[in-house]
C-alpha positions in Angstrom: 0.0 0.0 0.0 1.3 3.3 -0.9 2.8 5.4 1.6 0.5 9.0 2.4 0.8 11.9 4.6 -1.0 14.8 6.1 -0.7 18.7 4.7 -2.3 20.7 7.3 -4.1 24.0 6.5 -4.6 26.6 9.4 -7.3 29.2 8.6 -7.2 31.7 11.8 -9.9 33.2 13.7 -12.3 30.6 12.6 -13.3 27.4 14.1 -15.8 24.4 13.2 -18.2 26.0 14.8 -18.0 29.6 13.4 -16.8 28.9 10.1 -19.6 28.9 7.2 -19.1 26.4 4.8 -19.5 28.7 1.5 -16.4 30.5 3.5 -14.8 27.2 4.0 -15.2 26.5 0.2 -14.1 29.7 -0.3 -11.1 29.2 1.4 -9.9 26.0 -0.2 -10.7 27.0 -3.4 -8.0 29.4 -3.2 -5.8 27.3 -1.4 -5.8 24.5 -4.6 -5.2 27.4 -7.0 -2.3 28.2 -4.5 -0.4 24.7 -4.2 -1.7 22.9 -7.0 -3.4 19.0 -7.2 -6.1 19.4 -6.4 -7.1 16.0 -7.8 -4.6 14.5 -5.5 -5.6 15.6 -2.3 -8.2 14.2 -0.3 -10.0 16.5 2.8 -10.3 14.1 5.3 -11.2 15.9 9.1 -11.2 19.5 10.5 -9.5 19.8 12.9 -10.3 21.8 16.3 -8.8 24.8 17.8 -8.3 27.0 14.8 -10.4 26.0 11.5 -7.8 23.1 10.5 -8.8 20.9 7.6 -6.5 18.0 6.6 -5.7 16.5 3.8 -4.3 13.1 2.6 -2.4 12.5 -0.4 1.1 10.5 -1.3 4.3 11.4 -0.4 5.2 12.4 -3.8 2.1 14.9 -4.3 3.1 16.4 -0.4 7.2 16.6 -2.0 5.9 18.9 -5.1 3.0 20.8 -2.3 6.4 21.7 -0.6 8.5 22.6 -3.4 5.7 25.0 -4.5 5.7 26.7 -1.0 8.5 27.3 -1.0 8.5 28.9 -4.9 6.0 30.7 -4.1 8.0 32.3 -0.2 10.9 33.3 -2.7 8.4 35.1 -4.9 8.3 32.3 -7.3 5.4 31.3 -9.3 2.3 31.5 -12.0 -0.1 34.4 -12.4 -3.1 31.7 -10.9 -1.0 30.9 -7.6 -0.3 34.6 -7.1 -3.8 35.5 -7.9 -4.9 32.7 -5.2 -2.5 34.4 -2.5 -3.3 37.5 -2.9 -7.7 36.7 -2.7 -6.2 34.6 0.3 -4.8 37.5 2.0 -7.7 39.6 1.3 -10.4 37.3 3.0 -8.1 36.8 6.0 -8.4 40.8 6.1 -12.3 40.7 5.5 -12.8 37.6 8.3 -10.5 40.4 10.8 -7.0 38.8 10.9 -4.4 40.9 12.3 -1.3 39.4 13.3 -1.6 35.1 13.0 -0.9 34.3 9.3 -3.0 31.0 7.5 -0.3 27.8 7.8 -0.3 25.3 5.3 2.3 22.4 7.2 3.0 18.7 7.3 3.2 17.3 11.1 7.1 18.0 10.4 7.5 21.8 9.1 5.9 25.0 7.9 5.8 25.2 4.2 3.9 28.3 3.5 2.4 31.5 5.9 -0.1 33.7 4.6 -0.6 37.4 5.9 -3.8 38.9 5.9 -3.5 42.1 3.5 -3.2 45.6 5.3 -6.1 47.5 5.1 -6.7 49.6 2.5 -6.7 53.8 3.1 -6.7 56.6 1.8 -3.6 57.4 1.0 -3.2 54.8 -2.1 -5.3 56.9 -4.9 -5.4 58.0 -8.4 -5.3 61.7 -9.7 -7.4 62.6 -12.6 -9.3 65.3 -14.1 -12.4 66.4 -12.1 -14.9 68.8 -11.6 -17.3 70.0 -8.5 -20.0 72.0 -8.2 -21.3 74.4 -4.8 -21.6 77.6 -3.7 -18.4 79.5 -3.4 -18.2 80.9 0.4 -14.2 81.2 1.3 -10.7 82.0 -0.4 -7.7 82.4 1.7 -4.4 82.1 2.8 -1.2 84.4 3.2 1.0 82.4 0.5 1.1 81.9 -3.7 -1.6 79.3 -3.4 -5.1 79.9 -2.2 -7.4 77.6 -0.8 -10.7 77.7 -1.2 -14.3 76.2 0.0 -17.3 75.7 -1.6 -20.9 74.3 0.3 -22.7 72.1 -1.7 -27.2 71.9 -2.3 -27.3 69.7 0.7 -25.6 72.4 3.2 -22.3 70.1 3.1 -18.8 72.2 3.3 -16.2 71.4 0.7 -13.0 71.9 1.2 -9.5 70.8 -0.1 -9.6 73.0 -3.5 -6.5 74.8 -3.9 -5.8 77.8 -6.5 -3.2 79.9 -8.1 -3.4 83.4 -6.4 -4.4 85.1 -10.0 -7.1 82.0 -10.8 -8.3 83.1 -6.9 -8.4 87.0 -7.8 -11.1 86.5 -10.7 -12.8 83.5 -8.5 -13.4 86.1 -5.7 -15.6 88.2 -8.0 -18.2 85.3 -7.3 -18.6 84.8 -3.4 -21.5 83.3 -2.6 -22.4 82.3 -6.3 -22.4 78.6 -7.3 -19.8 77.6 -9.5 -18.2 74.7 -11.3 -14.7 74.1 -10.4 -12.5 72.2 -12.8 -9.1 70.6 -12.1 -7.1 67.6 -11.4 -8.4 66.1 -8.5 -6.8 63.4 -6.1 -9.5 60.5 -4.9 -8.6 58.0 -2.3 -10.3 55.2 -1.3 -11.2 54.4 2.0 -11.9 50.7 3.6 -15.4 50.4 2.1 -14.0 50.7 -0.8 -15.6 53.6 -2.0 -14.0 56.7 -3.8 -14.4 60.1 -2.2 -12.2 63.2 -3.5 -9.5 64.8 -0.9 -8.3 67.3 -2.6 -8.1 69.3 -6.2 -6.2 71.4 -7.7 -8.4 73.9 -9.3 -7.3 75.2 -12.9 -10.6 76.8 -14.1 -13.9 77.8 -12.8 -17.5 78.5 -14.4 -19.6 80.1 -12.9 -23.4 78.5 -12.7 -26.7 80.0 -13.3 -28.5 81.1 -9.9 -31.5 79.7 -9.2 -33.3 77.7 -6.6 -33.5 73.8 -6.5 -37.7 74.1 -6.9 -37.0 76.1 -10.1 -34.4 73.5 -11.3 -36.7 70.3 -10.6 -39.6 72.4 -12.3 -37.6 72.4 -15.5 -36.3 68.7 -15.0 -39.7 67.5 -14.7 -40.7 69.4 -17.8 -38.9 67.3 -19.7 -41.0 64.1 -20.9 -40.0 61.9 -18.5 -41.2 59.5 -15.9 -39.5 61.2 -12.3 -39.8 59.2 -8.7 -41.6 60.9 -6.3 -38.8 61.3 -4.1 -36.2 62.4 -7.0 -35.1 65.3 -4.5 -34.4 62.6 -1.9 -32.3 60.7 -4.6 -30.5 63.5 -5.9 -29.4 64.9 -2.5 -27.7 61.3 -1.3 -26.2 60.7 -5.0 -24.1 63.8 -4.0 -23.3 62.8 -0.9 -22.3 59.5 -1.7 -19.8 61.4 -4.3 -17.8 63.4 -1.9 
């Protein structure tokens, strides 16, 4: 009879008990991508403590699991196993791993730990063209560049738009106006995911027609089209989901 062993996978924070089996499959669906032969290995228990499951396969199958590992520790490997690692390290960081890395092991050494990803901020972000829209209601500061606020149509203050001191001169003409300010813009994403904009730097400005938000709907709703009865509702949180 052939000779087998045990490859032991440690998923952290979880146990048995608290571990969902679409996470579970979740987790060792990566974990084949990762290491490879999948039709040679064989779950066989869960261990308790942490969320352990074990598998079986032949020594020859554990000697190539091994040799991957340790590819893949030296920064080694295929597109799919990095792919796999990396979607690892980012459910460790979803199930709230902080410091205890995911183990794949025999019963005699470590072959492979798996950091949970850091957390994503705000300071990894793109720059691009943008443009906002608010009342203008401050320009300052003692120094070549001027910053500037604007209040948007929900009563929120906007803030981080910087100008050139000659661009500011000719904005200033227009307190209290609403304008459009154009300019490359810096967004960062924060750990929901979503895109919010920091800060812009403000090339251009135009400056907006005056009129109230009843007198705007009024000519929205002229046009032939079938509104929701809570469009203003809709419209305000749009905004405010985009700064």
């Amino acid at each position: 009879m052939a000779a087998f062993e045990k490859i032991f996978f440690v998923i952290p924070v979880h146990t048995p008990e608290t571990m969902p089996l679409n996470r579970l499959l979740e987790y060792l669906q990566q974990i084949a991508l990762v290491i490879g032969h999948p039709e040679k290995l064989h779950l066989m228990q869960i261990l308790e403590g942490s969320c352990e499951p074990v598998f079986y396969t032949d020594v020859s199958t554990s000697l190539a699991v091994q040799a991957t590992a340790q590819r893949l520790q030296r920064g080694e490997g295929n597109k799919r196993q990095f792919d796999g690692l990396n979607q690892l390290r980012r459910m460790l960081r979803e199930d709230g791993v902080s410091d205890k890395p995911a183990i794949l092991r025999s019963s005699r050494s470590v072959f492979l730990q798996i950091q949970a990803a850091p957390r994503e901020t705000s300071l990894s972000g793109i720059r691009q063209a943008s443009s906002v829209d608010g009342a203008l209601i401050k320009i300052g500061g003692a120094s070549d560049t001027a910053n500037i606020q604007l209040q948007d149509i929900s009563g929120k203050i906007l803030s981080g738009f910087t100008a050139s001191r000659s661009l500011a001169k000719d904005l200033a003409h227009h307190m209290w106006d609403p304008v459009r300010l154009h300019g490359t813009g810096f967004w960062g994403r924060d750990d929901s995911g979503r895109w919010n904009l920091e800060k812009m730097q403000v090339n251009s400005f135009d400056v907006l027609e005056d009129e109230s938000l009843s007198v705007t709907l009024a000519k929205l709703r002229s046009v032939n089209v079938t509104w929701p009865v809570d469009a203003v509702e809709r419209l305000l949180a749009e905004r405010n989901e985009e700064m």
